[in-house]
Structure formats: C-alpha cells, structure tokens
TORKELO-381328 format. One record per atom (N, C-alpha, C): residue in three letters; residue number from 1; atom name; x, y, z. Coordinates in Angstrom, 1 decimal, decimal comma, padded with zeros to 4 digits, m for minus. Atoms other than C-alpha are relative to their C-alpha. Example, Ala and Ser with C-alpha at 12.3 -4.5 7.8 and 13.67 -1.06 7.14 Angstrom:
% residues 2
R:residuo:num:atomo:u:v:w
R:ALA:1:N:000,9:m001,2:000,0 .
R:ALA:1:CA:012,3:m004,5:007,8 .
R:ALA:1:C:000,9:001,2:000,0 .
R:SER:2:N:m000,9:m001,1:000,0 .
R:SER:2:CA:013,7:m001,1:007,1 .
R:SER:2:C:m000,8:001,1:000,8 .
//
This chain:
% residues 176
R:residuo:num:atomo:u:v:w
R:UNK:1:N:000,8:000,3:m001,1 .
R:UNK:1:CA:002,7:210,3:032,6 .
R:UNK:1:C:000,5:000,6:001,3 .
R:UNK:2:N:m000,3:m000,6:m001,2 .
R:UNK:2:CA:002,7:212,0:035,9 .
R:UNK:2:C:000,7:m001,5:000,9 .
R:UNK:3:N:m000,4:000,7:m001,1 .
R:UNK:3:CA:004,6:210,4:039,1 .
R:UNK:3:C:m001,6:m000,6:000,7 .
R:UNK:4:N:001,0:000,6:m001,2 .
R:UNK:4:CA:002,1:208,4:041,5 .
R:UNK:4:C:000,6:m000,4:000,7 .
R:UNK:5:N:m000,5:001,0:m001,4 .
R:UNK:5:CA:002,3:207,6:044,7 .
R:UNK:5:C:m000,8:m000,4:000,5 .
R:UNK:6:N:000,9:001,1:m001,1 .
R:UNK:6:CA:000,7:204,7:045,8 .
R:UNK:6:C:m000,2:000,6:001,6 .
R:UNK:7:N:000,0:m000,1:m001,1 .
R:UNK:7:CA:m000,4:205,8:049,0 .
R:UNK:7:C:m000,9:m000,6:000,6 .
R:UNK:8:N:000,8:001,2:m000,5 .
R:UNK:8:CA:m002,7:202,8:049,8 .
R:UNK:8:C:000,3:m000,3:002,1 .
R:UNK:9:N:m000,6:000,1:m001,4 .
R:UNK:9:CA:m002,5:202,5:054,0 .
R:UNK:9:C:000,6:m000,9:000,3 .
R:UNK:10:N:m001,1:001,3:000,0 .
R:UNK:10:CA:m001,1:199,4:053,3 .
R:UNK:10:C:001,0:m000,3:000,0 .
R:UNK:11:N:m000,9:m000,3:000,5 .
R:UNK:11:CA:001,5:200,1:051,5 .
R:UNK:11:C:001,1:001,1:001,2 .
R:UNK:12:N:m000,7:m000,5:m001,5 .
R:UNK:12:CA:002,3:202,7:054,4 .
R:UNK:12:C:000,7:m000,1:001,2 .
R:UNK:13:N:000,2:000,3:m001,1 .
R:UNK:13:CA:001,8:200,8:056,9 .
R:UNK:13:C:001,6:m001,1:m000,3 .
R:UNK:14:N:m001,2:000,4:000,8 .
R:UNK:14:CA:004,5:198,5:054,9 .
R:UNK:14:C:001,2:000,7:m000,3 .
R:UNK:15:N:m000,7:m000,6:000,0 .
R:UNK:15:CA:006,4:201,0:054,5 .
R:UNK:15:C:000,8:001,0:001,0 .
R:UNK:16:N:m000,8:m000,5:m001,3 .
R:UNK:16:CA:007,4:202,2:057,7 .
R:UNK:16:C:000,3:m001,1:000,9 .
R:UNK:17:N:m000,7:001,5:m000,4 .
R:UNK:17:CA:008,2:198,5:058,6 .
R:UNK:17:C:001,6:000,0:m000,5 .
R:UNK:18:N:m000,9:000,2:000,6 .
R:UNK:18:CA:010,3:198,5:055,7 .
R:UNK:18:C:001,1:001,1:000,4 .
R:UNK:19:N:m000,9:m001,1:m000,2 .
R:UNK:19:CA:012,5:202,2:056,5 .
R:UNK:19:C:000,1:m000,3:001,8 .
R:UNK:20:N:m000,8:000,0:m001,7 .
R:UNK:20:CA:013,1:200,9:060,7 .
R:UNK:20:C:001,1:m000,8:m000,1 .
R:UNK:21:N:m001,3:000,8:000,1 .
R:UNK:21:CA:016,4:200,0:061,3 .
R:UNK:21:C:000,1:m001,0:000,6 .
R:UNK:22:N:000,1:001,2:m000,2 .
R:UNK:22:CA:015,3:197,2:063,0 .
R:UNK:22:C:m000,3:m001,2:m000,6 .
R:UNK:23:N:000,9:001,1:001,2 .
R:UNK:23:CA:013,6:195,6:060,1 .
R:UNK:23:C:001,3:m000,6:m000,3 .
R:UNK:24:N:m001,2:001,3:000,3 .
R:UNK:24:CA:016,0:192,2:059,4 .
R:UNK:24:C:000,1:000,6:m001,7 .
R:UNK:25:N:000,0:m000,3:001,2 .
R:UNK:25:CA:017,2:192,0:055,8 .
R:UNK:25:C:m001,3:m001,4:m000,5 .
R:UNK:26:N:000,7:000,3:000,7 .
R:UNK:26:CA:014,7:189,1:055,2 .
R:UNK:26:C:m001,1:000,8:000,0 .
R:UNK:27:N:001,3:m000,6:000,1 .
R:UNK:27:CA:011,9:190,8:056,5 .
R:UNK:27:C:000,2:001,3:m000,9 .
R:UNK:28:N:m000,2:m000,9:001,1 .
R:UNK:28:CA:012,9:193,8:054,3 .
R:UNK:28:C:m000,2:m000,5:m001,6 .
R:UNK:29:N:000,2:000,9:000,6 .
R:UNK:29:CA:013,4:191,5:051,6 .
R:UNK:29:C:m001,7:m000,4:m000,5 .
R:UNK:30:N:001,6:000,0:000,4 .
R:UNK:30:CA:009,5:190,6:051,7 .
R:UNK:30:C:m000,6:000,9:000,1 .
R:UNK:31:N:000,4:m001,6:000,1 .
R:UNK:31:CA:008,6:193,9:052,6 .
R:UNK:31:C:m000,2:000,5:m001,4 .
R:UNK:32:N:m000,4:m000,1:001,5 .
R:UNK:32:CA:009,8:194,6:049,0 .
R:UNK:32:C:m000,9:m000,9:m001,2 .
R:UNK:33:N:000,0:001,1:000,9 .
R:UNK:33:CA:008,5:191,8:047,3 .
R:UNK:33:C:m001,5:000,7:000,6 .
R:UNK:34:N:001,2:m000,4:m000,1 .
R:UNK:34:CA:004,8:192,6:049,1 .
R:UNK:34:C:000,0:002,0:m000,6 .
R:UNK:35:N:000,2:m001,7:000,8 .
R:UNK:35:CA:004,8:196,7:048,0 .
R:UNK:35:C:000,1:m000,3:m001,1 .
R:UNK:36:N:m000,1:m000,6:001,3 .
R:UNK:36:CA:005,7:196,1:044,9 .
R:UNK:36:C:m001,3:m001,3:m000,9 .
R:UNK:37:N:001,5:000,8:000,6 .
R:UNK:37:CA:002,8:193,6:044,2 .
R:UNK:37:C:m000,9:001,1:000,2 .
R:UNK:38:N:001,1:m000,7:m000,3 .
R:UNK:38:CA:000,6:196,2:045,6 .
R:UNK:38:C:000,4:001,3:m001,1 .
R:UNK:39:N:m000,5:m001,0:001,4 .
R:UNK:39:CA:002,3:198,8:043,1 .
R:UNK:39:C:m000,4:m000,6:m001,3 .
R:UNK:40:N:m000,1:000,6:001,3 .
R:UNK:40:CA:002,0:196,6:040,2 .
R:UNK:40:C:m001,3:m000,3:m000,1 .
R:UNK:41:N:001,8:000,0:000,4 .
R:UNK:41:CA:m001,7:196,3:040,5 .
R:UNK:41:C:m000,4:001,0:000,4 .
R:UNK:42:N:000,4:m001,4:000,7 .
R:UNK:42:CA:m002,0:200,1:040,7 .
R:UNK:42:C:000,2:000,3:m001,3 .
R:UNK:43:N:m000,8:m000,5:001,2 .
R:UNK:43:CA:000,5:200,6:037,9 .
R:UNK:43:C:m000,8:m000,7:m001,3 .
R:UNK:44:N:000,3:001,1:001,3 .
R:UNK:44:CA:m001,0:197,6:035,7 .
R:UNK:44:C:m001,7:000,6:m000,2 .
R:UNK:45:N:001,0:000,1:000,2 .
R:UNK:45:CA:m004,6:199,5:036,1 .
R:UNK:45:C:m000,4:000,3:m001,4 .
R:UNK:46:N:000,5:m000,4:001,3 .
R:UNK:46:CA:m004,6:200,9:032,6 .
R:UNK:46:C:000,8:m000,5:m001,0 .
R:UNK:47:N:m000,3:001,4:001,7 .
R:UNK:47:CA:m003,5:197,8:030,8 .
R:UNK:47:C:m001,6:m000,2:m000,3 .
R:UNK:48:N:001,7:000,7:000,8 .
R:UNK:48:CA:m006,9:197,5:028,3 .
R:UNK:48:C:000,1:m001,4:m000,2 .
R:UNK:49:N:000,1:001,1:000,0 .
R:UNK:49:CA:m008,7:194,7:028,6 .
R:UNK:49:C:m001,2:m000,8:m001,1 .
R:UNK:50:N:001,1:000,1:000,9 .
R:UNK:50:CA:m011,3:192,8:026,0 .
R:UNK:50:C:m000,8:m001,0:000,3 .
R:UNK:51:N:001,7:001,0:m000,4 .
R:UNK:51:CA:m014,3:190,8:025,9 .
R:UNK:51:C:000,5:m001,8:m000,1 .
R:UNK:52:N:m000,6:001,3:000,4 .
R:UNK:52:CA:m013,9:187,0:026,1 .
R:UNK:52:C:m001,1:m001,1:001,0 .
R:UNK:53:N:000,9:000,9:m000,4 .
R:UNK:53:CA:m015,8:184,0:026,4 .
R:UNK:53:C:000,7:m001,6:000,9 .
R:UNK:54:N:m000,4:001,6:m000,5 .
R:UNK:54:CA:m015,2:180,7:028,6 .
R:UNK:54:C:m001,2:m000,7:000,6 .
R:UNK:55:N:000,5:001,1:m000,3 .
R:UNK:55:CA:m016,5:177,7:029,2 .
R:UNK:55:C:000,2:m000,4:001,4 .
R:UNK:56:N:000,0:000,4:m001,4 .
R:UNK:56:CA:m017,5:177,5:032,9 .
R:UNK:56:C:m000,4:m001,6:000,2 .
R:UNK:57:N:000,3:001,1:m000,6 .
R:UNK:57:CA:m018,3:174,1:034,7 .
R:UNK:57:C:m001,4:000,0:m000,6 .
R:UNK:58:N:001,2:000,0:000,3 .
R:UNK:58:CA:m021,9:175,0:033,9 .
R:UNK:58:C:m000,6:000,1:m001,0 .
R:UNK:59:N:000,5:m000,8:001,0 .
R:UNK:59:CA:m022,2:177,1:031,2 .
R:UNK:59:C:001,1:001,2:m000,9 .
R:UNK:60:N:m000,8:m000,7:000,2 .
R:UNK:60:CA:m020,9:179,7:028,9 .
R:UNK:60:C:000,8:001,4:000,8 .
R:UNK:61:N:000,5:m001,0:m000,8 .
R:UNK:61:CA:m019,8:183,0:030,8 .
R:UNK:61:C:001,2:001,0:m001,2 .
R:UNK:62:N:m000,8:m000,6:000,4 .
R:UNK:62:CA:m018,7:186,0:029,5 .
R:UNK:62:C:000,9:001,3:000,6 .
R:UNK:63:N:m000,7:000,2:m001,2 .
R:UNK:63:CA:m015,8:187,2:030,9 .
R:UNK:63:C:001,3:001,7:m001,3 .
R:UNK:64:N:m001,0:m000,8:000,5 .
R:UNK:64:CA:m012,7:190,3:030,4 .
R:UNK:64:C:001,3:m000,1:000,5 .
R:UNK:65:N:m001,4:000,1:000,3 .
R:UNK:65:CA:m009,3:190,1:030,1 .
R:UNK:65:C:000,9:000,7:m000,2 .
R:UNK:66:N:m001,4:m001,1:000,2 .
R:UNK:66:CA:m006,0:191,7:029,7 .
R:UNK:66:C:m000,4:m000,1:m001,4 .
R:UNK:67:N:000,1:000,3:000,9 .
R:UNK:67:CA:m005,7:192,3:026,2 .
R:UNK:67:C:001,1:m000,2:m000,8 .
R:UNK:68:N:m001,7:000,2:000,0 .
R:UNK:68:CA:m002,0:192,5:026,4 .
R:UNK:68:C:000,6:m001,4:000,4 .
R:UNK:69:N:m000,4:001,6:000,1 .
R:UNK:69:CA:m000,5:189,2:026,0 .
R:UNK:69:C:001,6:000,2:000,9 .
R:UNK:70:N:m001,4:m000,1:000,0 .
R:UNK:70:CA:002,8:190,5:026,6 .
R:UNK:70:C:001,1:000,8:000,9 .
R:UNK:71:N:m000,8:m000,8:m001,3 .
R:UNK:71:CA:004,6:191,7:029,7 .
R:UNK:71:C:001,0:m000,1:000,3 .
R:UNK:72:N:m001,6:000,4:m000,1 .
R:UNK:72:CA:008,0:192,3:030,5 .
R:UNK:72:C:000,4:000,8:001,7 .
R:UNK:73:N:m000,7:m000,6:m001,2 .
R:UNK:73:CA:009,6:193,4:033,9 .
R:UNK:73:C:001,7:000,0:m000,1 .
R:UNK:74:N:m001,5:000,2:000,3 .
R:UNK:74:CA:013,0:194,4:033,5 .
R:UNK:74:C:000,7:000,9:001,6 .
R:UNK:75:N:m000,6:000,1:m001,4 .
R:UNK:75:CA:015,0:194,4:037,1 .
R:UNK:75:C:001,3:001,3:m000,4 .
R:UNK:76:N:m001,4:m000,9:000,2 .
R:UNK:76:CA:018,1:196,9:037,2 .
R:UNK:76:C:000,6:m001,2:001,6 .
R:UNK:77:N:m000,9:000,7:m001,8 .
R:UNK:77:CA:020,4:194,5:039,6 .
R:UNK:77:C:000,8:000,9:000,8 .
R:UNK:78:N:000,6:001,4:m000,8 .
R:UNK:78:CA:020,4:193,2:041,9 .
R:UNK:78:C:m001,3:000,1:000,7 .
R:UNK:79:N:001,2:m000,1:m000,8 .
R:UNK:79:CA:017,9:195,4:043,8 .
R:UNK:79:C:m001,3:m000,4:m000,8 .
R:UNK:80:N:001,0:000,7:000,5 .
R:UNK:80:CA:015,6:194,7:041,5 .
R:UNK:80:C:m001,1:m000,9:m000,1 .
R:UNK:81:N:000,6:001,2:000,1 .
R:UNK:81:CA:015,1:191,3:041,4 .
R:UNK:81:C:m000,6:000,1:001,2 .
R:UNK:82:N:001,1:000,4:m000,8 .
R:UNK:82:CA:013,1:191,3:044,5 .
R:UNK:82:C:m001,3:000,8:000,0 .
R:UNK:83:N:001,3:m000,7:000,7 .
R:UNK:83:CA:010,5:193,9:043,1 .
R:UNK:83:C:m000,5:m001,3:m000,9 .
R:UNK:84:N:000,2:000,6:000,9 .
R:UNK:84:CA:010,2:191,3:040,1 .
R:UNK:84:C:m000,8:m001,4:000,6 .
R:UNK:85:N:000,6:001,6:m000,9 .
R:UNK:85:CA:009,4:188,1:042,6 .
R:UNK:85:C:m000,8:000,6:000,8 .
R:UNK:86:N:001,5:m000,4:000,1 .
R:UNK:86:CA:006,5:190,1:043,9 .
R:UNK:86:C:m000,8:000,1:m000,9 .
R:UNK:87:N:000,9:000,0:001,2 .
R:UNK:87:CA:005,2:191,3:040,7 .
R:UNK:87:C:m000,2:m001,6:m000,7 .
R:UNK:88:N:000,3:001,7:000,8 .
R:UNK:88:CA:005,7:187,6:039,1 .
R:UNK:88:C:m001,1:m000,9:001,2 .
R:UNK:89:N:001,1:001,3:m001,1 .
R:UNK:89:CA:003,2:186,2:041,8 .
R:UNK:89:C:m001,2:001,1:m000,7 .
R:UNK:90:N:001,5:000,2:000,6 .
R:UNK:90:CA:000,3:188,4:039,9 .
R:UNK:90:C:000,0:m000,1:m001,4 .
R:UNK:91:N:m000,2:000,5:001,5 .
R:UNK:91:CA:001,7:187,9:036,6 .
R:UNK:91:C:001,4:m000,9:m000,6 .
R:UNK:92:N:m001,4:000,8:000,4 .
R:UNK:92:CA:003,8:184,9:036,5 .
R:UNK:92:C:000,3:m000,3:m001,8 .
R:UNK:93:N:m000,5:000,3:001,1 .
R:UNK:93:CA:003,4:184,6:032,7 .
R:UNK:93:C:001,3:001,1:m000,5 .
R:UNK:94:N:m000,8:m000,8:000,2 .
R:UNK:94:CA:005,7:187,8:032,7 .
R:UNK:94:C:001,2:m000,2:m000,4 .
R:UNK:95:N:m001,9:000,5:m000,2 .
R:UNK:95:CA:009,3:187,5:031,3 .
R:UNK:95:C:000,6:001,2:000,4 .
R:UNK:96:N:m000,8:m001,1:m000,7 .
R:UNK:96:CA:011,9:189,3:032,9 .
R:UNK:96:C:001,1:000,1:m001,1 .
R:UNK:97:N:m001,5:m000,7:000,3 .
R:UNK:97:CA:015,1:191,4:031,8 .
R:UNK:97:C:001,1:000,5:000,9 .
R:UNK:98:N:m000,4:m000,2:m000,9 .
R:UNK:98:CA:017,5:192,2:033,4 .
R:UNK:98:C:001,5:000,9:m000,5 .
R:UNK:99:N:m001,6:m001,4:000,4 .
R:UNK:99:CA:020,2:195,7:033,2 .
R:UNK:99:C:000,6:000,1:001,3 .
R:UNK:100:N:m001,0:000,4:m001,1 .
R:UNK:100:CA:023,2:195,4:035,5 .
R:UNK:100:C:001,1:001,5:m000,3 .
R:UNK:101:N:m001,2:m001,3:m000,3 .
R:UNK:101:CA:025,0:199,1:036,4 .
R:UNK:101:C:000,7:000,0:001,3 .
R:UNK:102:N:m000,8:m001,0:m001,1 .
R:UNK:102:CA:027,2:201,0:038,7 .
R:UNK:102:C:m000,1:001,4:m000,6 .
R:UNK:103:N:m000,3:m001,4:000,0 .
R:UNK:103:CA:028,1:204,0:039,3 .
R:UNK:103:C:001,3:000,6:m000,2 .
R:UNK:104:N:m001,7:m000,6:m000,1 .
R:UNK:104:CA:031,4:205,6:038,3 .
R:UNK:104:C:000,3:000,7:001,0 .
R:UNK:105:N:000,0:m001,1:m001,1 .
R:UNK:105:CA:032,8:207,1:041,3 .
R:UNK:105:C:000,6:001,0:m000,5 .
R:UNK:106:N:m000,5:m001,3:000,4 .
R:UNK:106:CA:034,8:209,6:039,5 .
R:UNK:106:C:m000,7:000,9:m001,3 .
R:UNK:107:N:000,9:m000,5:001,0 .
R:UNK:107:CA:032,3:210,4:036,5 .
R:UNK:107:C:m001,5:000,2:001,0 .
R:UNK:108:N:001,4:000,5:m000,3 .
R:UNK:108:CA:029,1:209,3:038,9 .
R:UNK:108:C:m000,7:000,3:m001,1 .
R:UNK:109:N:001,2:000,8:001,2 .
R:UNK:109:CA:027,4:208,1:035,8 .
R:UNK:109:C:m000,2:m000,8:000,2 .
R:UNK:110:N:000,2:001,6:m000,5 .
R:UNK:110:CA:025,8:204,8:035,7 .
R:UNK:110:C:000,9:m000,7:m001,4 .
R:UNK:111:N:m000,9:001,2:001,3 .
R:UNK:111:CA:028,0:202,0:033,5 .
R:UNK:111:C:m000,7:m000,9:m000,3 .
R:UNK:112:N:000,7:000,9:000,3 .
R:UNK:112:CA:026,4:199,5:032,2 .
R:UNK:112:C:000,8:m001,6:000,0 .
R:UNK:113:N:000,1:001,3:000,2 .
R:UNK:113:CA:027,3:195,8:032,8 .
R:UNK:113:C:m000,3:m001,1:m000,3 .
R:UNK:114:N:000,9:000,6:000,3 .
R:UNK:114:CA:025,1:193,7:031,9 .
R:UNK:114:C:m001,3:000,3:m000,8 .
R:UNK:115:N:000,9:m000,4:000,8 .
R:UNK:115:CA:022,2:193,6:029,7 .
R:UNK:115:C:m000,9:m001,4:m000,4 .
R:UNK:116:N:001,2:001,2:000,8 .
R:UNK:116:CA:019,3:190,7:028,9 .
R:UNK:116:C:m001,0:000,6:m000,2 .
R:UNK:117:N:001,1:m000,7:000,2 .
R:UNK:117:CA:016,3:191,4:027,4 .
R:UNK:117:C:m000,6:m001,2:m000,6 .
R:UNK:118:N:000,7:001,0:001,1 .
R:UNK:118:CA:013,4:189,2:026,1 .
R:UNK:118:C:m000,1:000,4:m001,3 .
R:UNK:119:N:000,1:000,2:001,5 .
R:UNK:119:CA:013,7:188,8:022,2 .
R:UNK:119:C:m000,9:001,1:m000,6 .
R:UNK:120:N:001,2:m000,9:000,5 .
R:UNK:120:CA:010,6:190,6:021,6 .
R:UNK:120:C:m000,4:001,4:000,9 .
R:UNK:121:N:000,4:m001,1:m000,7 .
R:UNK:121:CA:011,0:193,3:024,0 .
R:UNK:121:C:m000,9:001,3:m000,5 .
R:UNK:122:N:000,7:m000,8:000,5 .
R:UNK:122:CA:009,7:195,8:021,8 .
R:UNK:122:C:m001,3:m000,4:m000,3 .
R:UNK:123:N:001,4:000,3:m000,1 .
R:UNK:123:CA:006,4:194,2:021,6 .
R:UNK:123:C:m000,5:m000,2:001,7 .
R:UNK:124:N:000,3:000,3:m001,2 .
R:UNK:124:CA:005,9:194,2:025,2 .
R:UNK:124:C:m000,3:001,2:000,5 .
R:UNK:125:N:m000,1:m001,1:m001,0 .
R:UNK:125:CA:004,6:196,5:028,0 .
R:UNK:125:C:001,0:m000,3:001,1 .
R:UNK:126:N:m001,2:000,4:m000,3 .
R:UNK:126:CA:007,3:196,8:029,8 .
R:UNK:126:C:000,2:001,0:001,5 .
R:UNK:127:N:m000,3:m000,6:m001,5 .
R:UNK:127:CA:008,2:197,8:033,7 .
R:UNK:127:C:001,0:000,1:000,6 .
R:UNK:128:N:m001,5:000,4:m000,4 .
R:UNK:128:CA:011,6:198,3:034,7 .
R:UNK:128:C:m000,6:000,6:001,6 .
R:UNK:129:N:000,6:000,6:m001,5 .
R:UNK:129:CA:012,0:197,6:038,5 .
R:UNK:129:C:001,1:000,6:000,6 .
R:UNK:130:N:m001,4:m000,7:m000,5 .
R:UNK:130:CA:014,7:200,1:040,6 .
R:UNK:130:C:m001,1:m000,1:001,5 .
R:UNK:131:N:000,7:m000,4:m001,2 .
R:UNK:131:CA:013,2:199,9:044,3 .
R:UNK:131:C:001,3:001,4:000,8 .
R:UNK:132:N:m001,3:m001,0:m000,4 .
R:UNK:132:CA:016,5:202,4:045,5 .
R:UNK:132:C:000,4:001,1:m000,7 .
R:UNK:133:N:m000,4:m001,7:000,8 .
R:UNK:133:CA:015,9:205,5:043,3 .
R:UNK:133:C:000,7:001,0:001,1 .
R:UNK:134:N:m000,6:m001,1:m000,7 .
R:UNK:134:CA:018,2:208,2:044,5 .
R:UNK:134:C:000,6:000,8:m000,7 .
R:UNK:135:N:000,0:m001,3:000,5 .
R:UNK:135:CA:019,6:210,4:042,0 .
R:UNK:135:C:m000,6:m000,4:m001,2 .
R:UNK:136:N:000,7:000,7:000,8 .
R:UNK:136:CA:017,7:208,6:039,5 .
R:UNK:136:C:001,0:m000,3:m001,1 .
R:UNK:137:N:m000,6:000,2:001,5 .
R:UNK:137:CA:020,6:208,1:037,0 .
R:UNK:137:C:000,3:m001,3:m000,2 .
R:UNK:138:N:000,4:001,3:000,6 .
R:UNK:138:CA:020,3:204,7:036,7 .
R:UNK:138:C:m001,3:m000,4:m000,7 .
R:UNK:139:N:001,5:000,0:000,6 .
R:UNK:139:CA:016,8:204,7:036,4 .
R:UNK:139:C:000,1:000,7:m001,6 .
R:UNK:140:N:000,0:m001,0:001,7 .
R:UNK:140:CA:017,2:207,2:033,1 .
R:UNK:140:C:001,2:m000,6:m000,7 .
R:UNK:141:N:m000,8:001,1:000,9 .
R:UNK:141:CA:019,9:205,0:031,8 .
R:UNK:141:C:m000,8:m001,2:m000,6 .
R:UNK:142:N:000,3:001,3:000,2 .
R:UNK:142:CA:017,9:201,7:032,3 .
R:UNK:142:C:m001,2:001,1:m001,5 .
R:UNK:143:N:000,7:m000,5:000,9 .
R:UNK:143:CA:015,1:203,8:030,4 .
R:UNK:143:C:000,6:000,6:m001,4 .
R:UNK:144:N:m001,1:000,0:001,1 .
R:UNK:144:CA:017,2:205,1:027,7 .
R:UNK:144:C:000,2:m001,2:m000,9 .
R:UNK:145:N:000,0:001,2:000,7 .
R:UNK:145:CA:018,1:201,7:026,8 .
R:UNK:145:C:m001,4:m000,8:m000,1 .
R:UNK:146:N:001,6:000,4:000,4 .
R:UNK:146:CA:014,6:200,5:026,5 .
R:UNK:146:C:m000,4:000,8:m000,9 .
R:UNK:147:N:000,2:m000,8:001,1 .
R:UNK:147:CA:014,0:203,5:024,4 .
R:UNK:147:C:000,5:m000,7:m001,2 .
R:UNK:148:N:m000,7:000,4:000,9 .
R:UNK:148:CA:016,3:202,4:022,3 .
R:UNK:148:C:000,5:m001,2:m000,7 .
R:UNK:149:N:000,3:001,6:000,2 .
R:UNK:149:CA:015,7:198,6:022,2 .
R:UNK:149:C:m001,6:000,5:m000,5 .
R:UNK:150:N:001,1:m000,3:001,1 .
R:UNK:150:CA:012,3:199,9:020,4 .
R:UNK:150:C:m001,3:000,0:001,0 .
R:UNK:151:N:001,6:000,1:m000,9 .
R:UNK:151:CA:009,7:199,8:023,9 .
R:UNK:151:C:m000,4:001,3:000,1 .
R:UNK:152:N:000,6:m001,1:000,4 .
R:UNK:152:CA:007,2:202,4:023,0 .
R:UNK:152:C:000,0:001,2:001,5 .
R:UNK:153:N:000,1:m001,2:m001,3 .
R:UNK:153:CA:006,4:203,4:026,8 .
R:UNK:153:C:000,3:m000,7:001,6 .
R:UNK:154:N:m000,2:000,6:m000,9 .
R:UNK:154:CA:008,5:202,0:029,6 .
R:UNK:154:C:m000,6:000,6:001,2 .
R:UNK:155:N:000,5:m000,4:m001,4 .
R:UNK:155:CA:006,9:202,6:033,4 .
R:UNK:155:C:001,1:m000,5:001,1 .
R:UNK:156:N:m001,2:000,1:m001,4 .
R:UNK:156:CA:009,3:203,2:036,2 .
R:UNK:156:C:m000,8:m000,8:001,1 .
R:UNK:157:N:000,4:000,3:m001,3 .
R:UNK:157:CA:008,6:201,4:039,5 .
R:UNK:157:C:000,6:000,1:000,9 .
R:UNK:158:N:m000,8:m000,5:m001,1 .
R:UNK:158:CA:010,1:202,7:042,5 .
R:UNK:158:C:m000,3:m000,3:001,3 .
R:UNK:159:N:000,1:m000,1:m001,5 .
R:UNK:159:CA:010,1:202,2:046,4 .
R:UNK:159:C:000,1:001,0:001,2 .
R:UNK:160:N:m000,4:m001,0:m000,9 .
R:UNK:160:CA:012,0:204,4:047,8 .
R:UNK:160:C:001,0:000,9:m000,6 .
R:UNK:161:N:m000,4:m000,9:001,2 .
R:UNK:161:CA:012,4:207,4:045,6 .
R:UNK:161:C:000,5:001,2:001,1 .
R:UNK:162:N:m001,0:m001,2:m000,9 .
R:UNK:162:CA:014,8:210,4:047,1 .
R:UNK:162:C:m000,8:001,0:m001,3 .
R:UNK:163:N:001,4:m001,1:000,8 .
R:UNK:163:CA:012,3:213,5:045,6 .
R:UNK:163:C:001,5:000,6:m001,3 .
R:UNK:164:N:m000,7:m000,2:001,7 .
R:UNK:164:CA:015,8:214,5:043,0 .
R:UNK:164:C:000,0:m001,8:m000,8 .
R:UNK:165:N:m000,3:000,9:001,3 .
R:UNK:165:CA:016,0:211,0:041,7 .
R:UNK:165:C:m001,4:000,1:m000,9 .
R:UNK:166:N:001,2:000,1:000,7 .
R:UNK:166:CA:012,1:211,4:040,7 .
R:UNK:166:C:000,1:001,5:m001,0 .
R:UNK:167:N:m000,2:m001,6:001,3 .
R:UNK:167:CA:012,8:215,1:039,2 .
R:UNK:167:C:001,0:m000,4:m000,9 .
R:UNK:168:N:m001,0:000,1:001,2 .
R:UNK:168:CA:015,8:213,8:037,4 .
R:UNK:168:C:m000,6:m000,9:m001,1 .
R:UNK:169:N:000,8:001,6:001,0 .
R:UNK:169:CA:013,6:210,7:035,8 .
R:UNK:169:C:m001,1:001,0:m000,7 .
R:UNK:170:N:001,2:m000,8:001,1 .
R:UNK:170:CA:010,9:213,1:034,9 .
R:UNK:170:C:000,5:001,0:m000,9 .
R:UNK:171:N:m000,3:m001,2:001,1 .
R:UNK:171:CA:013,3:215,6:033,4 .
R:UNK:171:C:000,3:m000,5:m001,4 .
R:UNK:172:N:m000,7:000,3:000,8 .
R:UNK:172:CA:014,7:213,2:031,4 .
R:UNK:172:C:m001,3:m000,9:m001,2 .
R:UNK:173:N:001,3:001,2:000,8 .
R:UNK:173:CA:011,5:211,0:030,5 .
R:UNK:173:C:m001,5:000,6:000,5 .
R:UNK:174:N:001,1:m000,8:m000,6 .
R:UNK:174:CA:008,7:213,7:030,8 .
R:UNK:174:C:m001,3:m000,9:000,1 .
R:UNK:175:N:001,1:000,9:000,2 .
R:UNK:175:CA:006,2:211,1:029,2 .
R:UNK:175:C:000,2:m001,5:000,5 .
R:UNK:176:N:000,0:001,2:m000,9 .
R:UNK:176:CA:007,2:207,9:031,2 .
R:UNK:176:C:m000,7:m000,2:001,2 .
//
C-alpha cells in the first residue's frame, strides 16, 4: 500500500497548532489524540463491511456494518498511547498492544523492551500507532514483529513523519 497523507484542512489546521512551540504539552497531547481519530477514519475506509438487519424502535431496517469483528491498535511507547486514546473513541471495542523500544545509541537500532499483544493477534486487523516517525526504525521493527506474530497486513499510522523515516518503512514493508 502506498503512503497517504491525510491532508483533510482539519487535520492541517491541527497540525500547525500541534508543530508551534507555543503549543502546551496538554494541548499537544489532544492535538494528537484529535488527528489521529481523523486518521483512523481515513485509514479504517477499506475495512469491508456486510449487510445486516436490526430491529429499530419501529420496524425492521436494514443496515451495514464492519465486517471485521476484530481490531487491534498496537502503540509503540509511550508516544503511542495517545494516538490509541483517540482512535479508542471511534472504536472502543478495539484491544490494544503495546511494543516498548529504544534506541541504541552506539548501534542506533531499536531494542526491544517490552512487548504485549492481544492473544489472537493474528486474527485481527491490526494498526500500530508511532506519531514521532523519524528514521523509521522503530516503526520497521514494531512491524517486523507483527509480521512475525502471524498479522497478515499491519497499517502504520504516523503524525509526524520526517520524509527518511517514511522511505525507510516503505523500503522495508513495500506492501504495508
């Protein structure tokens, strides 16, 4: 899958709040948490959905739906977790994951500290959450290990991508 860039005016308009150095850390903070809702309902457009019936107040209606039961958002900490508490306001059934790196300063690779994942990860669509891409090698680690925990097609979500961390993520995960 090609890069996107949301470039919704909103998102813009959000996003040059978010990059002033006056912007507080809470207001940053929700800055983050608002973009990446607005991301996550671009990103989520080509989850298929199926036919489905309910019982209105009145009557039958028939109605469509995700068809995907099964969502995962997996945070790389700490920045993360505040992409995740956006996205969990339009799909709070979502379970999170959560992969915990650094950076070696004398290798600069990413290390891995941490690691949770929901049980069934591999049956899930699955979103790992980096808002602070910059050389992307965390991002192509956290993916890597989702590869390899059995998720067919993880989707990066990013904020504020430095243009090598998105060439390094694409060289490494051409079809992500």
């Amino acid at each position: 899958m090609p890069v996107t860039v949301v470039d919704h005016p909103l998102v813009q308009h959000k996003l040059s709040i978010l990059r002033d150095r006056d912007t507080s850390v809470r207001e940053f903070r929700a800055l983050c948490a608002e973009i990446s809702m607005l991301m996550a309902f671009d990103a989520m457009r080509s989850l298929p959905l199926e036919d489905a019936v309910v019982e209105t107040p009145v009557a039958s209606a028939r109605v469509r739906r995700l068809a995907v039961k099964k969502l995962a958002l997996v945070a790389i900490l700490r920045a993360g977790l505040v992409m995740a508490d956006g996205i969990l306001t339009l799909v709070p059934a979502a379970r999170v994951g959560h992969v915990g790196m650094y950076r070696d300063e004398t290798t600069l690779e990413p290390v891995r500290y941490f690691l949770k994942l929901p049980s069934d990860i591999e049956d899930r669509e699955v979103f790992v959450l980096d808002p602070m891409l910059a050389t992307g090698g965390s991002a192509v680690a956290a993916l890597d290990l989702l590869l390899e925990h059995g998720v067919r097609l993880p989707r990066l979500l990013c904020i504020l991508a430095a243009p090598e961390g998105v060439a390094r993520v694409q060289a490494a995960h051409p079809d992500v």
